[in-house]
C-alpha positions as CSV (number, residue, x, y, z in Angstrom):
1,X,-14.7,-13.6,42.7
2,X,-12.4,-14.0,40.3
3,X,-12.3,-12.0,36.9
4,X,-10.0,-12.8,33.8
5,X,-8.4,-8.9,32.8
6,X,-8.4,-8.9,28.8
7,X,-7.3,-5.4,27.3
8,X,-6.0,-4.0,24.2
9,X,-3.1,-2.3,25.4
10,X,-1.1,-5.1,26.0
11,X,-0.1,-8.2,23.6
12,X,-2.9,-10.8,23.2
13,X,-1.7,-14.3,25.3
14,X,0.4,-16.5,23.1
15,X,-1.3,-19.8,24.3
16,X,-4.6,-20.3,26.6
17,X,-3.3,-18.3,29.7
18,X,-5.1,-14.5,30.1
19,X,-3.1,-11.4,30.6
20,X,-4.3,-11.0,34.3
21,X,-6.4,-12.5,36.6
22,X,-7.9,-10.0,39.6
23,X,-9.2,-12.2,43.0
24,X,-10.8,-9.6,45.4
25,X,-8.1,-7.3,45.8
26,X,-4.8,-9.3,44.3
27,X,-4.1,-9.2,40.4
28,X,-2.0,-11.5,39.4
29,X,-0.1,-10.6,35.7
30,X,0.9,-13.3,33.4
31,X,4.4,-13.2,31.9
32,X,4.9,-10.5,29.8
33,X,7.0,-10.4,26.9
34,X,8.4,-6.6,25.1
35,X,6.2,-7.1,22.5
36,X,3.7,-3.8,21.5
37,X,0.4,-4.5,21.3
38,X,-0.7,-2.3,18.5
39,X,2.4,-3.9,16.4
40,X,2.5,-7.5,17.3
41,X,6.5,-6.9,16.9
42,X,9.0,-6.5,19.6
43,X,10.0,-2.8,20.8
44,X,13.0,-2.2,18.6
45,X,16.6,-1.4,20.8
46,X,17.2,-4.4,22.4
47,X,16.4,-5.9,25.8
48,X,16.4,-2.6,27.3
49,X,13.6,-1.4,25.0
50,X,11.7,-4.7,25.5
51,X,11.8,-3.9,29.3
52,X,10.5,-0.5,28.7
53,X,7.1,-2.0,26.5
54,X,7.3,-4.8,29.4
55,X,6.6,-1.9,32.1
56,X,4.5,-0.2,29.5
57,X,2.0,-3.4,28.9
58,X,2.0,-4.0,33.0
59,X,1.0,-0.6,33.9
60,X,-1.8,-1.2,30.8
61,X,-3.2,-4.3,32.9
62,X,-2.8,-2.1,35.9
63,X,-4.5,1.0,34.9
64,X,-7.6,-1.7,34.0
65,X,-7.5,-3.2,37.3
66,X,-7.8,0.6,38.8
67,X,-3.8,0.2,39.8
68,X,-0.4,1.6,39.3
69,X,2.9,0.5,40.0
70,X,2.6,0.8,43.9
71,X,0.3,-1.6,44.0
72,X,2.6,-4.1,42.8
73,X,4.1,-6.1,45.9
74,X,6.0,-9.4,43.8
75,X,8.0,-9.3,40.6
76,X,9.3,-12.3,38.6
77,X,11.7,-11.5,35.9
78,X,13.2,-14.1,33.5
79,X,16.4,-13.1,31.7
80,X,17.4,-15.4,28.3
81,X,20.6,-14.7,29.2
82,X,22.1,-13.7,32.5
83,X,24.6,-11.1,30.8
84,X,20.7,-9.3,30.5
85,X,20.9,-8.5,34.3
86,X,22.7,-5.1,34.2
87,X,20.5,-3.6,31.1
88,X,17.7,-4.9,32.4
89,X,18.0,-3.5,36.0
90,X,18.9,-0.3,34.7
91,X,15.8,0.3,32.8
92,X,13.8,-1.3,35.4
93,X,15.1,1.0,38.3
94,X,13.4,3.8,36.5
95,X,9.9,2.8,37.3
96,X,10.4,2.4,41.1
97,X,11.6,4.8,42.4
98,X,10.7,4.2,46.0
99,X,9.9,1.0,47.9
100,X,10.0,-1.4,45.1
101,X,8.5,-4.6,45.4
102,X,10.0,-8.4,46.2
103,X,11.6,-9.2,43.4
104,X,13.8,-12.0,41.6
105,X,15.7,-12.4,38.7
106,X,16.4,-15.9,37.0
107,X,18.3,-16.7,33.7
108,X,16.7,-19.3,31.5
109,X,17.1,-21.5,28.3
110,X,14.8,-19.8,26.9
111,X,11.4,-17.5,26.1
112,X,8.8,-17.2,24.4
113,X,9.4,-15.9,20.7
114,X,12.7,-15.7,21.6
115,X,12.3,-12.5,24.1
116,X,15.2,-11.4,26.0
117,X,13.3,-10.5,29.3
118,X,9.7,-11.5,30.5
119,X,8.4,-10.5,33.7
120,X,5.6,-11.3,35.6
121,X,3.9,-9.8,38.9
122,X,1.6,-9.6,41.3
123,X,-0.3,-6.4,42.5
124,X,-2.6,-5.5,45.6
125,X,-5.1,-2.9,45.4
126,X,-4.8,-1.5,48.9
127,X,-7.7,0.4,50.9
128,X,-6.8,4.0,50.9
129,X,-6.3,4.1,55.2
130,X,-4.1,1.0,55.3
131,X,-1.5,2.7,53.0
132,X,-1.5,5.6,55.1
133,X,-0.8,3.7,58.3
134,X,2.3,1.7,56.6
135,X,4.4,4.6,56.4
């Protein structure tokens, strides 16, 4: 079944997209941008302070879909700039501290509203016994 995730804690979708959709056990979360929801303005500090509302809007849809950042398994981060890579990865380092997921990192022309980093991801909510048995 699948169920569109639609919270307040995170920025509203900029175009006809929803901030995460949940299939069984998989939530897949659109693109998100370092804008605060409560604002509707981008964090202030630059793209490192946009990564930090980035991580703070994910674990929002997350904490909806009864996850955390260990479920997440796939991360897709977009960069406006490639120069982005080093402040960006430092900031992002901070919320996995252990086992982090798949990741890449792209540079592109550009984002939406003119955002330095957007990152998307996918996360698994896994049964309780399974994650014992992986480690």
């Amino acid at each position: 079944m699948k169920k569109s995730i639609s919270i307040s804690g995170a920025p509203k979708p900029l175009a006809p997209y929803s901030q995460a959709i949940l299939i069984d056990n998989t939530l897949y979360v659109s693109g998100q941008i370092g804008i605060d929801p409560f604002t509707g303005a981008f964090a202030e500090g630059g793209p490192e302070a946009q990564v930090r509302q980035i991580m703070q809007n994910i674990q929002a849809i997350l904490k909806e879909a009864e996850m955390d950042l260990t479920s997440i398994v796939k991360v897709t981060i977009f960069l406006s700039d490639i120069k982005l890579y080093d402040a960006m990865n430092t900031v992002y380092a901070t919320y996995f501290h252990q086992d982090p997921p798949a990741r890449e990192a792209i540079a592109v022309k550009g984002l939406p509203k003119n955002a330095d980093v957007e990152i998307s991801c996918i996360a698994v909510r896994f049964p309780e016994k399974e994650i014992l048995s992986m480690h």
